[in-house]
C-alpha positions as a printed Julia matrix, in Angstrom:
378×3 Matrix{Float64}:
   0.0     0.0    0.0
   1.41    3.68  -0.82
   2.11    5.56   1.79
  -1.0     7.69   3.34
  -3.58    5.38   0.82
  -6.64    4.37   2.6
  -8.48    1.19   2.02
 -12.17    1.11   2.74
 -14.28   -1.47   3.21
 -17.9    -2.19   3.98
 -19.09   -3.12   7.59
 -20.58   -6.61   5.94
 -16.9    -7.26   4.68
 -15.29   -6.56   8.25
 -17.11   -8.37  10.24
 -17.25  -11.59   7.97
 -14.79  -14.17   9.39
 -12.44  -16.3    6.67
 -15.21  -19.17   5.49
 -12.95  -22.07   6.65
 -13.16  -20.62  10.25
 -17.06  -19.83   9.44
 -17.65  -23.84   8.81
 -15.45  -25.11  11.65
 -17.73  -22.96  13.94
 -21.54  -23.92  12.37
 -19.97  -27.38  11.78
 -18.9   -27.32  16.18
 -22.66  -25.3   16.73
 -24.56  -27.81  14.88
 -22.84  -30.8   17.05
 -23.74  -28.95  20.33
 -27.09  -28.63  19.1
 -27.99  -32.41  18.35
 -26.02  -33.3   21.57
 -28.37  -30.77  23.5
 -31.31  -32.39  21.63
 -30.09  -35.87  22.32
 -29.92  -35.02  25.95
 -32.95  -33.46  26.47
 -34.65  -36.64  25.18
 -32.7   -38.67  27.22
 -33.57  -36.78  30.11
 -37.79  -36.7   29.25
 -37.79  -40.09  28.14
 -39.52  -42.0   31.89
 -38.83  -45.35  32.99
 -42.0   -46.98  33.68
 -42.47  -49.56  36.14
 -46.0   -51.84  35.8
 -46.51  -52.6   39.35
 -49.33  -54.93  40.89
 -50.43  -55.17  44.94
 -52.35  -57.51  46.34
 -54.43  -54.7   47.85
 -58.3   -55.15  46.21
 -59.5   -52.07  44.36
 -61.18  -49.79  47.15
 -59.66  -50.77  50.29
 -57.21  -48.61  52.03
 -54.88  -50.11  51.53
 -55.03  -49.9   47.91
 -55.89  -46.37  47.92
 -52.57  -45.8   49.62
 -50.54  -47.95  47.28
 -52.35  -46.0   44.45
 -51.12  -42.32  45.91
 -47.63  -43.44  46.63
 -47.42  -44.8   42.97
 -48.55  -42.0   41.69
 -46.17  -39.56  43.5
 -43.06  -41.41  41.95
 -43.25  -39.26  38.98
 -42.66  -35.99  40.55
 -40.76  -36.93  43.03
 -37.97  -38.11  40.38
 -38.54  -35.16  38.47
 -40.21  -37.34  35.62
 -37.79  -39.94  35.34
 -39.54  -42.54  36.44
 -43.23  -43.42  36.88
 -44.9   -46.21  38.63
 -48.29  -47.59  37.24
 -50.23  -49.23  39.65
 -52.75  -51.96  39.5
 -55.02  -53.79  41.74
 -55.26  -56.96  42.41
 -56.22  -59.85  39.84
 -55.58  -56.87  37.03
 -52.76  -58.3   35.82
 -51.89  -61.22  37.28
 -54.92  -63.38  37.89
 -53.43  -64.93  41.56
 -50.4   -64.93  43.99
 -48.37  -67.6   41.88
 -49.14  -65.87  38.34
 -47.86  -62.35  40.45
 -44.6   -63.88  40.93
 -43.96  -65.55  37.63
 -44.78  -62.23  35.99
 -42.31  -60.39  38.22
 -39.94  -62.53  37.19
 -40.51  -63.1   34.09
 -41.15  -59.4   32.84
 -44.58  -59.01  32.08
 -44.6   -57.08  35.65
 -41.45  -55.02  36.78
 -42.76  -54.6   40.02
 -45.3   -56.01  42.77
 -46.32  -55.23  46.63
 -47.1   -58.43  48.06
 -47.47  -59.93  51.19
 -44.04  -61.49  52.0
 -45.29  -64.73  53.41
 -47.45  -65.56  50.57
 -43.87  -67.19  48.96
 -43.49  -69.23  51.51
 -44.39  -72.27  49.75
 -41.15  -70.92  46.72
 -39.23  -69.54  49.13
 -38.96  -71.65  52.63
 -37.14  -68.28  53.99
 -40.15  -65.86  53.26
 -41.92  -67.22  56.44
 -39.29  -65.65  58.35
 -39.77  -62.22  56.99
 -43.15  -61.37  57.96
 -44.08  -62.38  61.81
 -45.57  -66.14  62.55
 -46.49  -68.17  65.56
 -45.17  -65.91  68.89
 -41.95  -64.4   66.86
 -41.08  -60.94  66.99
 -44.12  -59.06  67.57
 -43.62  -55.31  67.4
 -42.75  -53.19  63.85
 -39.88  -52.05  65.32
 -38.16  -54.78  66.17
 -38.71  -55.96  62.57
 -37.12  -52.89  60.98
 -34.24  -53.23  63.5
 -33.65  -56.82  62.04
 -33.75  -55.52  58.49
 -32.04  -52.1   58.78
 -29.5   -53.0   61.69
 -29.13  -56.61  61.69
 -28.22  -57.55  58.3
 -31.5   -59.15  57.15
 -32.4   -56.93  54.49
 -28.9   -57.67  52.61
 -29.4   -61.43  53.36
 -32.75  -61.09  51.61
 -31.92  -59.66  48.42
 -29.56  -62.22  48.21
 -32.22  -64.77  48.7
 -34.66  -63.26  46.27
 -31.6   -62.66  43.51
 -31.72  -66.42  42.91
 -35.28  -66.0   41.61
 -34.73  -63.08  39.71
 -36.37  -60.47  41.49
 -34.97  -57.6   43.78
 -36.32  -56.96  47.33
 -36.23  -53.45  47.74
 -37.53  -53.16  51.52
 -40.37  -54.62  54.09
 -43.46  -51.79  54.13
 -45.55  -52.25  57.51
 -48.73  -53.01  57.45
 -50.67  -54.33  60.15
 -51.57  -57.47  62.53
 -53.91  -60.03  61.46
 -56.8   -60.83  63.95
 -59.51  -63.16  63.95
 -63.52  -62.58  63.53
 -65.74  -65.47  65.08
 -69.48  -66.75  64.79
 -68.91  -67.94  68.23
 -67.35  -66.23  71.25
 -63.37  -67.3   71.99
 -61.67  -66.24  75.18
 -58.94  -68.7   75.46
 -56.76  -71.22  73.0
 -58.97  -74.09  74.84
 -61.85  -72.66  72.82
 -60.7   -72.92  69.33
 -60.92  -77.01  69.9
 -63.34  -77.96  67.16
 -63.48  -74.83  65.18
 -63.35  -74.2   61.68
 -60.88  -71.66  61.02
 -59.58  -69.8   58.05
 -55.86  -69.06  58.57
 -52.77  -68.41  56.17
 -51.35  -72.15  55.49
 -47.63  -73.13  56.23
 -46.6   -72.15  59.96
 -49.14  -70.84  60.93
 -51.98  -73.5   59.95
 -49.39  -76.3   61.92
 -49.27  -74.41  65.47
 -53.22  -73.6   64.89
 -53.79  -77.29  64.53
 -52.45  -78.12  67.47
 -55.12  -76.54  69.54
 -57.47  -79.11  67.82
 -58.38  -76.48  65.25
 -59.38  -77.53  61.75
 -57.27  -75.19  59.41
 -59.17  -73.84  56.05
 -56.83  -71.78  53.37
 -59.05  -69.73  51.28
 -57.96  -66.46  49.47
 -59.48  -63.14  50.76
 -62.2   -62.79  48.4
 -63.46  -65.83  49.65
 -63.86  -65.32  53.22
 -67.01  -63.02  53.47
 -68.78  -66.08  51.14
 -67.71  -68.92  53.79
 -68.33  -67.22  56.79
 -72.04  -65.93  55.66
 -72.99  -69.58  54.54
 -71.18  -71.0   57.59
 -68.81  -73.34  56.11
 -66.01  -71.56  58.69
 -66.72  -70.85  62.39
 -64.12  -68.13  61.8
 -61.46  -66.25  59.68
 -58.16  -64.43  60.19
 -57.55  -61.6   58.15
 -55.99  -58.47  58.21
 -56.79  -55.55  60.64
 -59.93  -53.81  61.53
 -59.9   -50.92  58.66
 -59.58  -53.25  56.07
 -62.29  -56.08  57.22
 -64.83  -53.71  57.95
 -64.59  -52.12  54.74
 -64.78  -56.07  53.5
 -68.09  -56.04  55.53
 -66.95  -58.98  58.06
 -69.33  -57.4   61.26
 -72.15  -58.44  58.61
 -70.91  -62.13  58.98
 -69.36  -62.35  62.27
 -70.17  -61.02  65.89
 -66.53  -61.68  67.86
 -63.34  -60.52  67.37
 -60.33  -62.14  69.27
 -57.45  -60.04  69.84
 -54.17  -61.1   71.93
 -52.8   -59.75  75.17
 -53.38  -56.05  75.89
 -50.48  -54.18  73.64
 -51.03  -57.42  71.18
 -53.08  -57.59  68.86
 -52.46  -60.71  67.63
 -50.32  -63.72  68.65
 -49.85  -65.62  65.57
 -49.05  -62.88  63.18
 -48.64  -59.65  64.83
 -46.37  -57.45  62.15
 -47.59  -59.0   58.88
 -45.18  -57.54  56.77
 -45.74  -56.62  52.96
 -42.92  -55.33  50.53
 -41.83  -54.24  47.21
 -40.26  -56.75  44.59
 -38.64  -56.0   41.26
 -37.86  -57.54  38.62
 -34.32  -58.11  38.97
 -33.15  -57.1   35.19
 -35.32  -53.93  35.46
 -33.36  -53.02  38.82
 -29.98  -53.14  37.28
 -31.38  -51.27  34.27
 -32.29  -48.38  36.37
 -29.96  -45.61  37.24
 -28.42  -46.07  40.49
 -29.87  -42.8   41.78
 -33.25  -43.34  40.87
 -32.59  -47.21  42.66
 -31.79  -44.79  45.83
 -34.61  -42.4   45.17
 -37.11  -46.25  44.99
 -35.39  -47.26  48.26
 -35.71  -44.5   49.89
 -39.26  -44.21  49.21
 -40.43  -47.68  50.47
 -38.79  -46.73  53.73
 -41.46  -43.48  53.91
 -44.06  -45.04  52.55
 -44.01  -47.94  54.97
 -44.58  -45.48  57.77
 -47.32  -43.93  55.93
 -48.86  -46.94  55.1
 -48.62  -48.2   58.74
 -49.74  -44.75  60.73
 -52.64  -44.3   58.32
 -54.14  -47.64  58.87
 -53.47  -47.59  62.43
 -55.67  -44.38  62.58
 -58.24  -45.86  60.1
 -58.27  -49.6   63.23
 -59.02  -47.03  65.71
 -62.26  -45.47  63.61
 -62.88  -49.44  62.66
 -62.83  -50.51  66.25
 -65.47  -47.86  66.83
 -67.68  -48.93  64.03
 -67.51  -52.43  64.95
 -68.68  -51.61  68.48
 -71.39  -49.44  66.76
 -72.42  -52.53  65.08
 -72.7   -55.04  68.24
 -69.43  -56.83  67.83
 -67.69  -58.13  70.85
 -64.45  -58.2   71.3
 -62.03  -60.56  73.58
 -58.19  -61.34  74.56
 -56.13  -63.86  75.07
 -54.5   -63.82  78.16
 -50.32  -63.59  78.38
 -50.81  -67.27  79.91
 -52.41  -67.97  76.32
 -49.23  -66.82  74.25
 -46.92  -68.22  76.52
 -48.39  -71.59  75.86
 -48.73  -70.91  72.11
 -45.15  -70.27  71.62
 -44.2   -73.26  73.6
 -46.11  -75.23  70.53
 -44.59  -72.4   68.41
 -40.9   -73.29  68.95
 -40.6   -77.08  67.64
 -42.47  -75.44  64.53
 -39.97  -72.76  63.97
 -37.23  -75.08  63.78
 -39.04  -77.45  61.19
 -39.13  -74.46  58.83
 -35.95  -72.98  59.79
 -34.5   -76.36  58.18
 -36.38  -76.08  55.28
 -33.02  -74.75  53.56
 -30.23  -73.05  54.15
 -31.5   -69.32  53.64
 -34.11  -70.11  56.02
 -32.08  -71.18  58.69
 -30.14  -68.15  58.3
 -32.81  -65.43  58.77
 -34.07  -67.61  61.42
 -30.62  -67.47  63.73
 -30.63  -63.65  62.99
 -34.02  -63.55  64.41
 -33.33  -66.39  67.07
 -30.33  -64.26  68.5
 -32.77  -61.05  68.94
 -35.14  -62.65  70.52
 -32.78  -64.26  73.5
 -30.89  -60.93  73.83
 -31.79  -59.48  76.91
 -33.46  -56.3   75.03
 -36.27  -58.59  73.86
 -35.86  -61.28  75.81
 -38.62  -63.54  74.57
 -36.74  -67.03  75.03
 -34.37  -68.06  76.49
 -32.47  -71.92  76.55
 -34.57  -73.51  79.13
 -37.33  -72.53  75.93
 -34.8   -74.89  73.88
 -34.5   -78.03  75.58
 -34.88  -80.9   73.72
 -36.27  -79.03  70.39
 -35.54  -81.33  67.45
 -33.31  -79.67  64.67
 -31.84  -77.54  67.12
């Protein structure tokens, strides 16, 4: 350029940058764009879980299985959902439930954990039986202090399903034709009870044992084919309509109400493949949950057994208790049937010495050697 020449040049032509530099940079904005894209549809697109209880459509207990489900979605901020589904909806019984957990067709179910019993020998040692450990806390001690929740999944890993935690639910008591005071009057009755443990240390109180699902019970106990029926607590069976059928209701000790299965545990079980498949914080976010919701689940139903118990007595039901004489003597009969299912398998002979240790340390203190002696398979 001569000396003092000026150049001009347009403001288009300054500000345009060299077109090799121009495609480099759409070229690196495009890729930012798809990867912002891609993300955002990885982030919208939900997990959802199919999930079946046992609850029946309108109970309580469903209704509160229904809400929790529901409040999944927010609560992961959209990244996973829970549908829920009644009972029979799916998966026409209990043994259809599991093999669809397992299987697929289900990712997800909420159970009670005894009703695999007859699968899994070790199930009937995490949900209370026959004079065991009798008060919710000392079951969530055993699972969240003890080790029994890790020994569990690795029970249930073997079948292909995940067990993400134990959700409290109730005590299962017993409504009679006939009025019952003592274990000396259940001789000769008809009784519906759960099957397994809990049908053997019935039996020998010269009870005649009758497994029947819980659809069934209202039925048998209107026509009379059973003097009686356990079931769950007093919300649920009044909303089943059992002070229509029934005049007595037999509870245990005062503090107890029931001696044969006091905490009846339920739970949630995955399928395992959909576990591993989810992302390891929304597997924390799931555990976490069960944990609150089995408090919810418990305190509301405890409030809805006090309104029951009120109702019932509204409706001329009577109600009676065993006396501590009465579970003392049932877990005497209790004991030789612990240790028949404790030696079922291994796994259930491992939850049961977790359990068998809490209950003879001096916290609990429910048994103690002298309750040993000369117990076969001990």
């Amino acid at each position: 350029m001569k000396p003092n020449q000026v150049t001009w040049t347009t403001r288009d032509q300054a500000e345009a940058p060299p077109r090799r530099s121009f495609l480099k940079t759409a070229a690196l904005g495009l890729s930012m764009a798809g990867a912002m894209l891609l993300g955002s549809g990885q982030a919208q697109a939900a997990t959802t879980w199919k999930i079946q209880s046992v609850w029946d459509a309108g109970t309580v207990g469903y209704e509160l299985f229904e809400e929790w489900c529901q409040s999944i979605e927010e609560k992961s901020g959209g990244e996973l959902i829970f549908k829920p589904f009644p009972a029979k909806a799916v998966a026409a019984d209990n043994n259809a439930l599991f093999d669809a957990v397992r299987n697929g067709v289900l990712q997800g179910m909420n159970p009670f954990t005894l009703y695999w019993s007859g699968k899994i020998p070790a199930t009937v040692f995490l949900s209370s039986y026959p004079a065991g450990p009798d008060q919710p806390h000392q079951w969530d001690t055993m699972f969240y202090s003890m080790g029994m929740l890790e020994k569990t999944r690795e029970i249930y890993e073997k079948f292909g399903l995940f067990y993400v935690g134990p959700i409290q639910h109730d005590a299962n008591i017993i409504h009679s034709k006939q009025p019952v005071s003592s274990l000396a009057d259940l001789k000769g009755m008809k009784i519906r009870v759960p099957g397994g443990m809990v049908a053997e240390v019935f039996q020998q109180f010269g009870v005649s044992t009758v497994s029947l699902p819980g659809s069934d019970i209202f039925p048998a106990l209107e026509k009379g084919t059973i003097d009686a029926a356990d079931y769950v607590g007093p919300a649920v069976n009044w909303e089943l309509g059992f002070s229509q059928v029934t005049d007595y209701i037999l509870f245990g000790p005062p503090g107890v109400m029931s001696i044969y299965q006091p905490v009846d545990l339920m739970d949630l079980t995955v399928n395992l493949r959909a576990w591993k498949a989810l992302d390891p914080k929304l597997q924390q976010l799931v555990e976490d949950e069960v944990r609150n919701y089995s408090q919810k689940h418990y305190l509301t139903i405890q409030k809805r057994n006090i309104e029951a118990m009120e109702k019932f007595k509204e409706a001329g039901d009577t109600v009676s208790r065993l006396s501590q004489e009465d579970l003392e003597e049932f877990r005497r009969a209790a004991i030789p049937v612990w240790y028949r299912w404790a030696n079922k398998d291994d796994d259930a002979r491992a939850i049961f010495d977790m359990q068998l240790e809490y209950m003879m340390n001096d916290t609990v203190g429910y048994i103690d050697e002298s309750d040993l002696e000369g117990v076969e398979g001990k």
